[in-house]
C-alpha positions as CSV (number, residue, x, y, z in Angstrom):
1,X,102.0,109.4,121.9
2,X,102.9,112.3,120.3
3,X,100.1,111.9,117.4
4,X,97.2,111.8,120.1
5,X,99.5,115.0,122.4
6,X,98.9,116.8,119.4
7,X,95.1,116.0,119.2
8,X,94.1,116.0,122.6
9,X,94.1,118.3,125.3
10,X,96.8,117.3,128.0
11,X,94.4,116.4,130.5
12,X,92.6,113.5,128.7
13,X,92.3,110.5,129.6
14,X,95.1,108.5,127.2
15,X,94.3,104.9,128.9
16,X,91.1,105.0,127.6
17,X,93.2,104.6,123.5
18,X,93.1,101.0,122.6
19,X,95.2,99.6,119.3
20,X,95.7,96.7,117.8
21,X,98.9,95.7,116.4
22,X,99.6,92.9,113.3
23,X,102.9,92.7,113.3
24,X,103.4,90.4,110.4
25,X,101.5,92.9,108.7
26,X,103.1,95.8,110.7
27,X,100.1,97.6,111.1
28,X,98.7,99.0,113.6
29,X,94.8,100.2,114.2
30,X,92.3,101.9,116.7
31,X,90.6,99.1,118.4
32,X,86.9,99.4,118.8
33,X,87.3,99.5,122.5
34,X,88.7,103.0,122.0
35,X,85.3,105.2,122.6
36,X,83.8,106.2,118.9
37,X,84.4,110.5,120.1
38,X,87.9,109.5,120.4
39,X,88.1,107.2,117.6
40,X,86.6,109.5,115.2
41,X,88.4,112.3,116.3
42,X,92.2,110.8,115.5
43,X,90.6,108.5,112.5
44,X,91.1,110.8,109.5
45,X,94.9,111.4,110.2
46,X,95.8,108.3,112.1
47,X,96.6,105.5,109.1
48,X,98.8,108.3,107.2
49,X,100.7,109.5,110.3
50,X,101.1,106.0,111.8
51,X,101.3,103.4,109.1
52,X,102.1,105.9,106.0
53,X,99.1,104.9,104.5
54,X,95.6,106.6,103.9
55,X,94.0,102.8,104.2
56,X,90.9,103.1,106.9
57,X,92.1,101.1,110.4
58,X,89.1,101.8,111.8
59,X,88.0,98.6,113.4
């Protein structure tokens, strides 16, 4: 939560993120039900912040 508080302005709408979590892979990705402004807004820093990783999670 605090990646996207950082991102976003307080009053967006946050139910409107969608991930998807593998957790034998323990990764975790923006689903495409997350709208693409959203999406492409948090996808540059997302993998590196969340999974430590610069791999694309994009789905």
């Amino acid at each position: 939560m605090r990646f996207l508080l950082s991102r976003f302005d307080v009053d967006t709408d946050f139910t409107s993120f969608y991930f998807d979590v593998n957790v034998d892979k323990q990764w975790v990705s923006i689903s495409d039900k997350t709208p693409k402004e959203y999406a492409l807004k948090i996808s540059t820093d997302f993998d590196q912040a969340i999974n430590g990783s610069s791999f694309s999670s994009v789905a």
